[in-house]
N, C-alpha and C positions, 0 to 999 in steps of 0.2 A: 755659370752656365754659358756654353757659347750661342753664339745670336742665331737665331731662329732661322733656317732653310741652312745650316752648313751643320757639319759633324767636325768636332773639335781635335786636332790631331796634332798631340804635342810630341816633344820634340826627340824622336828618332831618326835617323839619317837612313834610308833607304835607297839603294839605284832603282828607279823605274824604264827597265827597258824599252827602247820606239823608236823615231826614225831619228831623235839626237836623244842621247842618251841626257838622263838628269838624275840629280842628289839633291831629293826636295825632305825637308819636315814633315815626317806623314809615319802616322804609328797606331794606334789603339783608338777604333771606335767609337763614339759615344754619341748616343741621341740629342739633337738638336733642341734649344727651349722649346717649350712648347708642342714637340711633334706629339710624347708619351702621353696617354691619360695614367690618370693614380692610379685608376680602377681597373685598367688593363690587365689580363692577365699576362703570366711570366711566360707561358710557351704556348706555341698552336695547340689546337686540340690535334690530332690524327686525322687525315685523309685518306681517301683510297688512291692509293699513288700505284698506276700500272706497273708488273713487273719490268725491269729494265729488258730492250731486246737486242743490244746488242754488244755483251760484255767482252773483253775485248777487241775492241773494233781498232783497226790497222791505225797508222799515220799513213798521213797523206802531205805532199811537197806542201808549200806555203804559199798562198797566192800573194801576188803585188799590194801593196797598202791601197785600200779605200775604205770611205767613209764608211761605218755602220749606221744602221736605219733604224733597224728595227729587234728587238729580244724574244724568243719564244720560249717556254720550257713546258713542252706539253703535258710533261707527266703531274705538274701541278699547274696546271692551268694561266700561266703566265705570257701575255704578250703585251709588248711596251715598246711606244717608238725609244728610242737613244738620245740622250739630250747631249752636246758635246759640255763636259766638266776639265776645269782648267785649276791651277794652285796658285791660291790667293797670296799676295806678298806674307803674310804672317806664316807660311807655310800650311797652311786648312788645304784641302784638296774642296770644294766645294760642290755640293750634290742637289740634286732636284729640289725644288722647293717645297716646303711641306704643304704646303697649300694643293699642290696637284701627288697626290702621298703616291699615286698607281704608276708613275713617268720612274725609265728607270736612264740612268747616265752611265758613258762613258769616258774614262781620262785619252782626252783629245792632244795632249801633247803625248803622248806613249805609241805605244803599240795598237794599230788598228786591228781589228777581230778576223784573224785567218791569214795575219802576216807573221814573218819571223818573229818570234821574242813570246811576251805576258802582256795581254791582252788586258785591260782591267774596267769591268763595269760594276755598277754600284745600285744601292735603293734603299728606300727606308724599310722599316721592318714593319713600324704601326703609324698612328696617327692617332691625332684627337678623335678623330672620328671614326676608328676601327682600325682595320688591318690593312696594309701596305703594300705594296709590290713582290717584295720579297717575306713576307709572312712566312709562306711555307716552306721555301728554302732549306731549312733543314731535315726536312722529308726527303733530300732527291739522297742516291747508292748511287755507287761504281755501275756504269753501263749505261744507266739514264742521259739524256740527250740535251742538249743547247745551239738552238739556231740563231744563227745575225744574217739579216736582208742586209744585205752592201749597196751601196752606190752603183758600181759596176753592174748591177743585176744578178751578183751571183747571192749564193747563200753559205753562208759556212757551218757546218755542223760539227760541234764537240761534243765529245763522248767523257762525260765525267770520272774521273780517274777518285776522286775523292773527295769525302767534308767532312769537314774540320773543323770545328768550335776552338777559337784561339782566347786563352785572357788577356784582358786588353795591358796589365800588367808584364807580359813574356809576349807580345806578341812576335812573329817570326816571321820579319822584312826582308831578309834574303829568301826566303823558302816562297812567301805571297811576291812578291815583286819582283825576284830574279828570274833569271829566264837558262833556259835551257838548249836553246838555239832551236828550237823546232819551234811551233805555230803552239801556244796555248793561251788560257781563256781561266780568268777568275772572275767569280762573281762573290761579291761581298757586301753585305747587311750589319745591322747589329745583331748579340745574342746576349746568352748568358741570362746574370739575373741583372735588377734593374735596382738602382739606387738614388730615390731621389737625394736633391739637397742644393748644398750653393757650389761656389764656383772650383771648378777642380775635383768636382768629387759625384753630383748627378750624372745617371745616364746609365745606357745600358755598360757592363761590365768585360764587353766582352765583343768576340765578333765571331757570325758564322761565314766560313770562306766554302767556294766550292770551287776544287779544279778540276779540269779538265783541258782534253788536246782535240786538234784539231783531227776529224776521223771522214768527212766526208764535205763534198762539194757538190751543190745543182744548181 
């Protein structure tokens, strides 16, 4: 199992787009010791997730890089300040600690939220103690919304283009981490089913990705 507050990411070779380009160790998801209870179950129940209102919404230029603050996604009730997440020498991308399961992170060496490139923020799925930041996550469709408070004052809002439940097995690091040269934005959880056990083989199976592009600015 890998150590408690990081998610274990062996070893695929991925570009992660930002303001220097990198080729770090980073591939298929998997829940951290400790964070899953046994007991937990395998998927949310269903929410009332508001119909999406604004399916396809335009692109919009790319603003300058600054900090992100803040995560919202209203249509499942999500707001979390940004923690900044960096990649640990063994190649781990490292994420919120499970101890605070509701904080969600962003990779602070990439791409910041509404600049050119892939954007990538992160969260756990559950906890020892229930459900996590991204719990519902797999609830959000094409059209549904993603706000980041900036530093600058501004906000950046993306329009989700799609989600995508990937195995952690095939998962697809040029598709989640390349970029496309316009402003977009993933957000990434564990999924799938969960398998406890020992080293190399515990954890969730899998991961739920959400993309979307950059459609609005306030």
């Amino acid at each position: 199992m890998s150590a408690p507050g990081r998610y274990r990411l062996p070893g695929v070779r991925a570009p992660l787009a930002g303001t220097t380009a990198l080729a770090v160790l980073i591939g298929a998801w998997f829940a951290a010791e400790g964070v899953r209870n046994a007991d937990a179950v395998e998927a949310p129940p269903r929410i009332s997730v508001p119909a999406p209102q604004h399916v396809g919404a335009p692109e919009v230029p790319p603003l300058a890089p600054s900090q992100p603050l803040t995560i919202r996604i209203p249509a499942i009730g999500v707001e979390s300040m940004l923690v900044g997440l960096t990649v640990r020498p063994d190649g781990s991308l490292d994420v919120p600690s499970p101890e605070t399961p509701q904080l969600a992170g962003w990779y602070e060496q990439g791409t910041s939220p509404g600049a050119a490139g892939t954007a990538l923020t992160v969260g756990h799925y559950d906890s020892a103690t229930g459900p996590a930041v991204f719990y519902h996550l797999s609830q959000l469709g094409p059209g549904h919304t993603v706000e980041i408070d900036r530093a600058d004052g501004r906000t950046a809002v993306f329009t989700v283009d799609s989600v995508e439940l990937h195995d952690g097995s095939a998962f697809p690091d040029s598709k989640v981490y390349g970029t496309t040269g316009r402003p977009e934005l993933r957000v990434i959880t564990c999924g799938g089913s969960y398998q406890p056990g020992g080293p190399g083989a515990g954890g969730y199976q899998g991961n739920t990705v959400v993309y979307a592009h950059l459609s609005g600015v306030r």
